[in-house]
N, C-alpha and C positions, 0 to 999 in steps of 0.2 A: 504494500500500500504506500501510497504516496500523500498525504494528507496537504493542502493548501496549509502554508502558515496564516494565511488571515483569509473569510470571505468578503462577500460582499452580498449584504442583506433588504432586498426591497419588499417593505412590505406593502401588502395588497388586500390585508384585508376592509377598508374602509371601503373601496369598490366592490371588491368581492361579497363582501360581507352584505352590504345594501342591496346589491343589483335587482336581488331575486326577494324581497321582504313585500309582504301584500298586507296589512298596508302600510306603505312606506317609510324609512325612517324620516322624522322630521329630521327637516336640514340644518336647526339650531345642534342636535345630539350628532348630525356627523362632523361638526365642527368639533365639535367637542373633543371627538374621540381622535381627530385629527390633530387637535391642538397637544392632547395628551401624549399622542405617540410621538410628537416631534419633540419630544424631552425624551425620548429613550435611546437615544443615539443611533437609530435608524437612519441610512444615510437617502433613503428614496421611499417614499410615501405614494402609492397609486392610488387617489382618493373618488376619480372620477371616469364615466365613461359617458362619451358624445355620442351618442343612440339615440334612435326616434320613441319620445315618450309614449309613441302610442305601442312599442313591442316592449317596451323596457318602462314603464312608469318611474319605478323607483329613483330612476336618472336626470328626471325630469332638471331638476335642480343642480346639473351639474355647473353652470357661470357664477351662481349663488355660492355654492359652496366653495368656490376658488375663490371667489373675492373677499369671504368672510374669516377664512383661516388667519390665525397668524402663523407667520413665513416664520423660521426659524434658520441663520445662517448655511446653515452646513447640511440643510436637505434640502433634494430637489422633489417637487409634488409635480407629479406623472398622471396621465389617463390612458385609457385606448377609444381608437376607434374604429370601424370597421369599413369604412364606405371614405370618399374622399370628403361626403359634405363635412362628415364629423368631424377630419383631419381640420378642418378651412374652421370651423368652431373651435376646436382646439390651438388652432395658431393664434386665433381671434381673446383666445382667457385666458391670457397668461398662463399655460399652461409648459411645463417642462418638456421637450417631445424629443425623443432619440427615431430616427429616420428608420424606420421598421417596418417589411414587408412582411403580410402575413399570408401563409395557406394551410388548409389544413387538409392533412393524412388519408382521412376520411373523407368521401364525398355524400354521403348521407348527413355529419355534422356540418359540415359547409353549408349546406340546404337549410336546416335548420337555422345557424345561427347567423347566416350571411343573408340569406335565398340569393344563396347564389353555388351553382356547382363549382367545384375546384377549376374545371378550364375556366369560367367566367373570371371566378378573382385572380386568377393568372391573368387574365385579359385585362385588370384593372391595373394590373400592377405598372403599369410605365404612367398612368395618370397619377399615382402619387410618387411617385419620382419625381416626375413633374413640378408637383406642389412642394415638395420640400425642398425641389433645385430653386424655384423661385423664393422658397424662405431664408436662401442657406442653408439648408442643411443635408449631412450627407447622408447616404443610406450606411445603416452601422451596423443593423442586424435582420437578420432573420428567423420567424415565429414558427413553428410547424405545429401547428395545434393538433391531437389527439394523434399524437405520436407513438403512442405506445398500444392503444385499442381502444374501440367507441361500443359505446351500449347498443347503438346499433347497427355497426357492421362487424362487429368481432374483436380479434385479435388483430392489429394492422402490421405485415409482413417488416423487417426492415428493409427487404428490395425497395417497398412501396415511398418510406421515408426518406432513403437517397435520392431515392428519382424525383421526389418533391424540392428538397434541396437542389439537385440538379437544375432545376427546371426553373426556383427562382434565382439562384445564382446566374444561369445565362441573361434571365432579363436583364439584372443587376449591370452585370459586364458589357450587355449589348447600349447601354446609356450610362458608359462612362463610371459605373461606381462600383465600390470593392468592400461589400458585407468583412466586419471582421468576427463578426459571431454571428453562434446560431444557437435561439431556444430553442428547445425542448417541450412543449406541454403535455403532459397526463391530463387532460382535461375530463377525464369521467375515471381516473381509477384505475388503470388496465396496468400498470406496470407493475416489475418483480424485480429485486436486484439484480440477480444474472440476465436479464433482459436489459436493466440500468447499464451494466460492463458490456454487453454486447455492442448496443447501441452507440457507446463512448467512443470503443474502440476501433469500431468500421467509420465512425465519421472521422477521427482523427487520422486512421489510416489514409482516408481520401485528400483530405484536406485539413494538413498539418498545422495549416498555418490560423484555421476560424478557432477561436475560444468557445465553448458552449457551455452556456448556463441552465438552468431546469427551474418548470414551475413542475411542482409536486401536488397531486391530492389524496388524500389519506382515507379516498370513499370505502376502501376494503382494507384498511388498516397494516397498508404496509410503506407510507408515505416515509417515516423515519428512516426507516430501515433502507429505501431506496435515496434516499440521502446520503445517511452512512456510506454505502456504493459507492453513488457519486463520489463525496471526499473523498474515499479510499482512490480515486482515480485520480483526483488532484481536479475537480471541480470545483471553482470560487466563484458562483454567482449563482444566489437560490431565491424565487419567490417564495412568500413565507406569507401566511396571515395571524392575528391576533386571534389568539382564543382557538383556532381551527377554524374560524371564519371563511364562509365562502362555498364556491358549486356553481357553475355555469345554467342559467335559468334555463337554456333551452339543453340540458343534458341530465342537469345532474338527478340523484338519486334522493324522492323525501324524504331525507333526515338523517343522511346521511351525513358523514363529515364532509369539511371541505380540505381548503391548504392545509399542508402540513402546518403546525399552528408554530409562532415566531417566538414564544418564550421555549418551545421543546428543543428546536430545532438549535436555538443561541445555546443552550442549556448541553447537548449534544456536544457542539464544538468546541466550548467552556471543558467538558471534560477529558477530550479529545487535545487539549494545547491548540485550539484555533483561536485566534484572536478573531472576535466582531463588532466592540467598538459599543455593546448593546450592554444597558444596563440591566441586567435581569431582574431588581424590585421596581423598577419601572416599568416592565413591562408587564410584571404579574398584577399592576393595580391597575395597568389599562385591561388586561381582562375582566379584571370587577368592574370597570364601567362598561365592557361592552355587552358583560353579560346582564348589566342594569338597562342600557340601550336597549338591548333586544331582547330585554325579557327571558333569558330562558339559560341553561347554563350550558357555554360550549365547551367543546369534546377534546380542547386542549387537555395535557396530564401535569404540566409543569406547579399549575398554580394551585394544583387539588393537594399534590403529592409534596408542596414544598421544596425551597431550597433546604442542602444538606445543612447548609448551618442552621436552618432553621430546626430541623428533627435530631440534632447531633446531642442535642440539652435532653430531652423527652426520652431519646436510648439510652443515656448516660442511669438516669435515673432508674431503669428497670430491673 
């Protein structure tokens, strides 16, 4: 194994977390939670997505909630979007934006979450090149959403995830621009660790020179553990959410988990010698507020199970 000495931590559950809430979180409590986490040393906050409120309500309040944050020096606040109008809204809110192409794996999820088949959003992709040549900015990475298997198309081949990478790198190259990463998403759950090392390994072998980051979801409860993987590979860039926050509305599973959750995963690398920069009782009291937010308690383990200095006083005593 080969461990990163430090990652790098974005978290996503204040998007993740809301997108899919019926009915909605008020937009005063996702300030809130936003203002909270930017005290935990979190260096990227993805707070918002530019979607049509009429498939996404929850989002509706995405300019609202950027403008009412307080900014804190040393993070950047992130959204997605999926269409170019959303990108042209996002350039429009001060919003943070890395130049990112997305397809995903699955052309059943693309349907759903896009309506659009995987050749259509290949067909979109030189129009936001386009838009971000005109903002400055360059293309820096590439998304491969349900990379690993969809609820419903299955298991998805790694041939199938090359050839997707293939296919947005050539557009990338054919106008001028040179992805230096590529995510990863489990967007519904489907990964395994030796799936995690497989996939590391065939893309590094291709293309030595792209970094790859991973979003993780922990819907079949193996999100940690395909973390762990990762590190063991020398992977430094994880999305992460608060509490286990999060689940793609048009995929995921009722009530199942979502991200791997941001106190386990810092908590993980804490014992492992990774530096992340992430205050751990900071982050275990934004779980008490998100699970006051949202009513209900999430499927994080860090903040049930305590830090060891916290239980170290409690075993002494037995």
């Amino acid at each position: 194994m080969s461990f990163p000495s430090r990652v790098i931590i974005n978290e996503v559950g204040p998007r993740e977390g809301c997108q899919s809430e019926s009915p909605p979180i008020a937009t005063a409590a996702k300030i809130e939670l936003v203002n909270a986490l930017s005290e935990t040393g979190v260096p990227v906050i993805e707070l918002v997505a530019f979607v049509s409120p009429k498939w996404v309500p929850a989002m509706a309040d995405a300019e609202e909630v950027l403008r009412g944050i307080r900014r804190a020096p040393n993070v950047r606040y992130t959204g997605i979007f999926l269409n170019v109008q959303g990108l042209q809204r996002a350039l429009a809110a001060d919003c943070a934006i890395d130049g990112t192409l997305t397809v995903s794996a699955s052309n059943a999820f693309s349907k759903r979450n896009t309506n659009k088949t995987v050749d259509e959003a290949l067909a979109e992709l030189p129009a936001f090149i386009r838009t971000y040549a005109a903002a400055g900015i360059p293309v820096r990475r590439i998304n491969v959403a349900a990379a690993f298997g969809c609820n419903f198309e299955g298991v998805i081949s790694l041939d199938r995830v090359l050839s997707r990478i293939d296919d947005v790198l050539a557009i990338a190259y054919a106008h001028g621009q040179q992805p230096s990463s590529i995510k990863l998403l489990d967007t519904m759950g489907w990964a395994n660790p030796e799936q995690i090392r497989r996939t590391i390994a065939a893309i590094r072998s291709r293309w030595p020179e792209l970094e790859i980051a991973l979003h993780l979801h922990d819907t079949r409860g193996l999100g940690i553990a395909n973390a762990s993987a990762a590190l063991g590979e020398g992977v430094r860039e994880f999305d992460t959410a608060v509490g286990g926050l999060g689940g793609c509305p048009f995929a995921a599973v009722q009530g199942a988990p979502g991200n791997i959750a941001t106190e386990d995963f810092a908590f993980l690398c804490e014992q492992l010698g990774i530096e992340t920069g992430v205050d751990l009782d900071r982050l275990i009291d934004c779980v008490g507020l998100a699970e006051r937010i949202f009513g209900r308690t999430l499927p994080g383990h860090l903040a049930k199970g305590g830090l060891f200095r916290d239980v170290r006083p409690a075993l002494a005593r037995r």
